[in-house]
C-alpha positions as CSV (number, residue, x, y, z in Angstrom):
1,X,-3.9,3.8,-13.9
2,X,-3.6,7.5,-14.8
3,X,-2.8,10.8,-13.4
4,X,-5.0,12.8,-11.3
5,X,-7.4,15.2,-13.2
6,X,-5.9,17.6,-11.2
7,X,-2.9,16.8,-9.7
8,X,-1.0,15.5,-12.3
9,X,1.5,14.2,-10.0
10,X,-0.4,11.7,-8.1
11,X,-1.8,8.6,-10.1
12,X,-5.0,7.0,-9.5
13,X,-7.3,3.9,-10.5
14,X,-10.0,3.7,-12.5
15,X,-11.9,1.7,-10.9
16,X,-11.5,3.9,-8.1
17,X,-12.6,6.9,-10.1
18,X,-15.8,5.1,-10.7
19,X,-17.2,5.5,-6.8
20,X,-18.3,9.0,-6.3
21,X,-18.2,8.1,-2.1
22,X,-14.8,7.0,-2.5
23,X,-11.3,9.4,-2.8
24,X,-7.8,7.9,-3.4
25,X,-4.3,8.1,-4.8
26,X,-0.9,7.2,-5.0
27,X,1.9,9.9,-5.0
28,X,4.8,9.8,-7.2
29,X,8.1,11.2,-6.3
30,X,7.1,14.3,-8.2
31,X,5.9,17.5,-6.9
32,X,7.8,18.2,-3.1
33,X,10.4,20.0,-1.1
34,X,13.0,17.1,-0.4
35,X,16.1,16.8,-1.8
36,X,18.7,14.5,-3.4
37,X,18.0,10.9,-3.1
38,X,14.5,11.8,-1.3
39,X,13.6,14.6,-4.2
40,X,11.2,15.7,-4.3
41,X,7.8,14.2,-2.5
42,X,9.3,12.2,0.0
43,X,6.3,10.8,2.5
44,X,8.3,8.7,4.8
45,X,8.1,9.6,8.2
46,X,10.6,6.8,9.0
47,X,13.2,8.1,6.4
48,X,16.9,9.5,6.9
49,X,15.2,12.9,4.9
50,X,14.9,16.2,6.6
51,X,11.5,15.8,8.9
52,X,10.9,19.2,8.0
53,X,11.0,18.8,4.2
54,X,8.6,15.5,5.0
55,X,6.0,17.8,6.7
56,X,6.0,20.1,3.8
57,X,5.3,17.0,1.7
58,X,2.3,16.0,3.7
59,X,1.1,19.1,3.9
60,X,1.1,19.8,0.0
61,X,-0.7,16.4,-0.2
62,X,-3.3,17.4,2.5
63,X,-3.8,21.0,0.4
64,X,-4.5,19.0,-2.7
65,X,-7.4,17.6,-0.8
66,X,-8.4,20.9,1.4
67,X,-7.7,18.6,4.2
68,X,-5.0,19.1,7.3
69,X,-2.4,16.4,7.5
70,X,-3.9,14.6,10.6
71,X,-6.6,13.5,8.5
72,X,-4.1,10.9,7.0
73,X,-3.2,8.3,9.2
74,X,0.0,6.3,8.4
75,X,0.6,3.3,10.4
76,X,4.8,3.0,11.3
77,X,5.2,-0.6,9.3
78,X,7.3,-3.0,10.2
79,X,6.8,-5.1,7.8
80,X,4.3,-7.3,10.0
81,X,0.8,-8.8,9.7
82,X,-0.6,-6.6,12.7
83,X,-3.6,-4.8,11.7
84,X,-5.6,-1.7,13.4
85,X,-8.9,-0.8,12.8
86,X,-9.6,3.2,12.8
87,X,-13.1,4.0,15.0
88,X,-14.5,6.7,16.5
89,X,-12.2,6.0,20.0
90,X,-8.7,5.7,17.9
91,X,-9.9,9.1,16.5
92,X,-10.5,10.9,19.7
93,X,-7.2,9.8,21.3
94,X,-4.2,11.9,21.3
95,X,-1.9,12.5,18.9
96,X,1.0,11.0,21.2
97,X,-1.3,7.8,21.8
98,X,-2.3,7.2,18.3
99,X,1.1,7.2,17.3
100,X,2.0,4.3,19.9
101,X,-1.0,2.6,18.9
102,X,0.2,2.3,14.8
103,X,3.5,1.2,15.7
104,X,4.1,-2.4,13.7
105,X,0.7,-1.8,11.9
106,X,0.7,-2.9,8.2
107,X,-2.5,-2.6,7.4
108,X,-5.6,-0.1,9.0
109,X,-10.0,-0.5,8.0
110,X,-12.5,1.8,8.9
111,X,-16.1,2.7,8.6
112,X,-15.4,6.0,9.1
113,X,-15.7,8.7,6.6
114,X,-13.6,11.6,6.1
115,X,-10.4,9.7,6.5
116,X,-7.8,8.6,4.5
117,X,-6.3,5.3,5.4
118,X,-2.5,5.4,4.1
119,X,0.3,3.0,3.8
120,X,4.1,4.1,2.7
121,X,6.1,2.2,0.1
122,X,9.0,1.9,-2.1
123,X,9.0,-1.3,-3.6
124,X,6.3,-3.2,-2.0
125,X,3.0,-3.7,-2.8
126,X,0.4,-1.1,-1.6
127,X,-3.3,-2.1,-1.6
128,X,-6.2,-0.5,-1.6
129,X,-9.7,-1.9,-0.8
130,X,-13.4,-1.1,-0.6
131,X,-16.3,-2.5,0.3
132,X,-19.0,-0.6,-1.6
133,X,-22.0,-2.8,0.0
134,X,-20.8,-1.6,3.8
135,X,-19.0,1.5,3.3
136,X,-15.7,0.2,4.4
137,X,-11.9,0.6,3.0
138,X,-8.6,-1.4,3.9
139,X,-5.0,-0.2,3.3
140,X,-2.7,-2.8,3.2
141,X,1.0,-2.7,2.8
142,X,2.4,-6.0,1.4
143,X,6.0,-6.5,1.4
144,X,7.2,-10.4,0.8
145,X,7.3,-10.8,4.6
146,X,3.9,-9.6,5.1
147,X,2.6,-11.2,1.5
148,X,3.6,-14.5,3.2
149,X,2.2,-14.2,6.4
150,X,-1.3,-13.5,4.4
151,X,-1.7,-10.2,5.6
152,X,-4.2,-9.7,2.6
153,X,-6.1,-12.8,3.8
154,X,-6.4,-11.0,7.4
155,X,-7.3,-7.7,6.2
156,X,-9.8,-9.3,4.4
157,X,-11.5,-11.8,7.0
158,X,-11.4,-8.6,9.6
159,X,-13.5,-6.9,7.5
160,X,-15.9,-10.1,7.0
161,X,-15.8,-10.0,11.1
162,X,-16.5,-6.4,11.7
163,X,-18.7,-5.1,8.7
164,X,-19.8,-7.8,7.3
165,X,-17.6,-7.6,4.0
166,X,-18.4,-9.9,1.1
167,X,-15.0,-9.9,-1.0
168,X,-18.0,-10.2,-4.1
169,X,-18.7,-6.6,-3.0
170,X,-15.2,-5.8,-2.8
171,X,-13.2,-3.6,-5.6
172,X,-9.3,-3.5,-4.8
173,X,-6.4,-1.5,-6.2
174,X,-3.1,-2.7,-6.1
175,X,-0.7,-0.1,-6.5
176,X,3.2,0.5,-8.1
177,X,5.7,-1.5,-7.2
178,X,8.6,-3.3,-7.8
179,X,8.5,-6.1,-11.1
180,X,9.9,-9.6,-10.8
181,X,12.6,-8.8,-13.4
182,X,14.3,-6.6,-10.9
183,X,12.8,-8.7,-7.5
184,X,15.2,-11.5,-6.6
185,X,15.5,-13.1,-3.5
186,X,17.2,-15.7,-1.3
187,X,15.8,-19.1,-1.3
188,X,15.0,-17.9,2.5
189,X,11.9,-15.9,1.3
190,X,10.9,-18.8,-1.4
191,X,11.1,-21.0,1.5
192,X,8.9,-18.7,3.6
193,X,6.1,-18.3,1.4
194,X,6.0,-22.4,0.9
195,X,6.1,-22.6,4.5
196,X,2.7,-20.9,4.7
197,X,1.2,-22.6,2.1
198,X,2.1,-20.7,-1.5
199,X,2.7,-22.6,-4.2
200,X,5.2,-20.6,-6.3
201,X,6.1,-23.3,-9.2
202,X,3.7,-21.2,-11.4
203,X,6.4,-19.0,-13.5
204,X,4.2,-16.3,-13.6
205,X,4.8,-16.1,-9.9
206,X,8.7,-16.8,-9.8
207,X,11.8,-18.3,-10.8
208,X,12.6,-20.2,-8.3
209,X,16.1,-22.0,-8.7
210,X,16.6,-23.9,-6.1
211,X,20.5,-25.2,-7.3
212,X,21.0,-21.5,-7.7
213,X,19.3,-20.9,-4.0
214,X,17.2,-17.6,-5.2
215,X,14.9,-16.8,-7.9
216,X,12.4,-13.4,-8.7
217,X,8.7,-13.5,-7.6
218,X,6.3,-11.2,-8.8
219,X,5.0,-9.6,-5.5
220,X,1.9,-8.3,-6.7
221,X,1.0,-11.2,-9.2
222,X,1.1,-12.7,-5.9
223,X,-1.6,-11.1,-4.4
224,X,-3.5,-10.8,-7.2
225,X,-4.5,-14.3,-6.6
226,X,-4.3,-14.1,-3.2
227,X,-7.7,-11.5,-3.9
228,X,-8.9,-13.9,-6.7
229,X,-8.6,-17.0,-3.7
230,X,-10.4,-15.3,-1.4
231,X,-13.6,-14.1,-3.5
232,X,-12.8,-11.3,-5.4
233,X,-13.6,-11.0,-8.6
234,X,-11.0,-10.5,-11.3
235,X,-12.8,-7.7,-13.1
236,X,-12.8,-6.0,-9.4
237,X,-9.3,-6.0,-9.7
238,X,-7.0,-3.1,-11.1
239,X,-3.2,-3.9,-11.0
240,X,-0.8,-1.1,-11.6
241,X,1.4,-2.1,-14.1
242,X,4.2,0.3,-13.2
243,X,7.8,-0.9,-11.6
244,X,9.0,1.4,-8.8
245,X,12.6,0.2,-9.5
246,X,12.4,0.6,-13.5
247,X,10.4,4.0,-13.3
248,X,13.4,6.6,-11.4
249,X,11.4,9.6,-13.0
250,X,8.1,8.7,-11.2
251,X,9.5,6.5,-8.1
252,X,11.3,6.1,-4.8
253,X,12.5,2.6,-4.8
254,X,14.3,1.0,-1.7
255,X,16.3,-1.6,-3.8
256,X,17.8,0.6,-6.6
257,X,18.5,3.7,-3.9
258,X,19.5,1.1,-0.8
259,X,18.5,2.7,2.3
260,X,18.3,6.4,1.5
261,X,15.0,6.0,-0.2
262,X,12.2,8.0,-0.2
263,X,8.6,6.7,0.1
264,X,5.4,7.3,-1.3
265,X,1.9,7.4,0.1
266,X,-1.1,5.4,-1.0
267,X,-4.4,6.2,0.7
268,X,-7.8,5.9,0.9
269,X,-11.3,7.8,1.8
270,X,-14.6,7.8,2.3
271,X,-16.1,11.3,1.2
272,X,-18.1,12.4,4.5
């Protein structure tokens, strides 16, 4: 992962880079209007920050791009498995009614170029795919309550349904978030992801302690093998080593700032 040739405050993929249909990035907190806990490139809509610093943000991001901030569409999480796909009819609604309809979206695919797919984080795990056989991209937004409920597997079998994805023709970027040194949790959240199936008794995936009742899992470890599981190749995998929590310079991060966090934007496009 490395900074943008020319926007040294965003941070991109190389594997990405490789595709000359495909655009991307991940912001950093570097390079906005916001200030205090949100400074300076806060991109959460949903945030306690100043919605007019927020709309300077996204429009400094949209500049970098020579695009207008309605070309980004940024679902309202909640933390959910409910996907959207972007087509040609989603795009000719209304700004009023595509708002209602990304409430509780996690996780938006298209076909359509000229677009960029975009999910918020500040912690959680932000991932990126594209199908280069059927020009089509996924943006995913994995938190542990999503990660659990396989939101990657959905996003993923969608794709299969719609455009005919093979995950052997898919590359996927998983972007910065928080490390299992600083990601412990309540034996709640171990409990949920053995409910659906996870086996976390690997250590490289936790510590669980049950006599303790919590542990640290390693959210995008986690997913890593969820793409490995469901046909992806590891060498089509890039994993951004970064921690949001450990990394205040760079990054927002939701546990280390409690609620007054700021967020930052992955996305993804197809060049038209």
């Amino acid at each position: 992962m490395r900074s943008h040739a020319h926007h040294p405050n965003l941070l991109q993929f190389d594997l990405f880079l490789a595709e000359d249909k495909l655009e991307h990035f991940f912001t950093t907190r570097r390079g906005g209007v916001s200030n205090g806990s949100f400074s300076s490139f806060n991109m959460g809509n949903f945030s306690d920050d100043n919605p007019l610093m927020i709309r300077e943000n996204r429009e400094i991001l949209a500049r970098m791009f020579y695009l207008t901030p309605d070309q980004f569409i940024t679902p309202h999480q909640t933390h959910g498995t409910a996907l959207l796909t972007i087509d040609k009819a989603f795009l000719s609604l209304d700004k009023g009614e595509a708002v209602e309809q990304l409430y509780g979206v996690d996780a938006t695919l298209t076909r359509e170029k000229g677009v960029f797919l975009c999910v918020t984080t500040a912690d959680c795990v932000p991932i990126l795919l594209y199908d280069k056989h059927n020009e089509a991209i996924a943006a995913i937004h994995a938190g542990w309550r999503g990660s659990a409920g396989r939101i990657v597997e959905k996003s993923i079998l969608e794709m299969e349904q719609l455009f005919g994805t093979s995950p052997a023709d898919l590359i996927a970027a998983i972007g910065p978030a928080i490390s299992m040194a600083h990601y412990e949790v309540g034996w709640d959240v171990i409990e949920a992801f053995a409910h659906s199936g996870f086996d976390l008794s690997d250590p490289q995936l936790s510590t669980a302690d049950k006599a303790a009742s919590r542990g640290y899992i390693d959210l995008k470890e986690i997913n890593r093998r969820e793409l490995l599981r469901l046909g992806i190749t590891p060498e089509n995998i890039e994993k951004s080593e970064f921690c949001t929590y450990e990394r205040d310079d760079l990054f927002f991060s939701a546990r280390r700032q409690t609620i007054h966090s700021g967020r930052m934007l992955a996305g993804i496009m197809m060049l038209p």
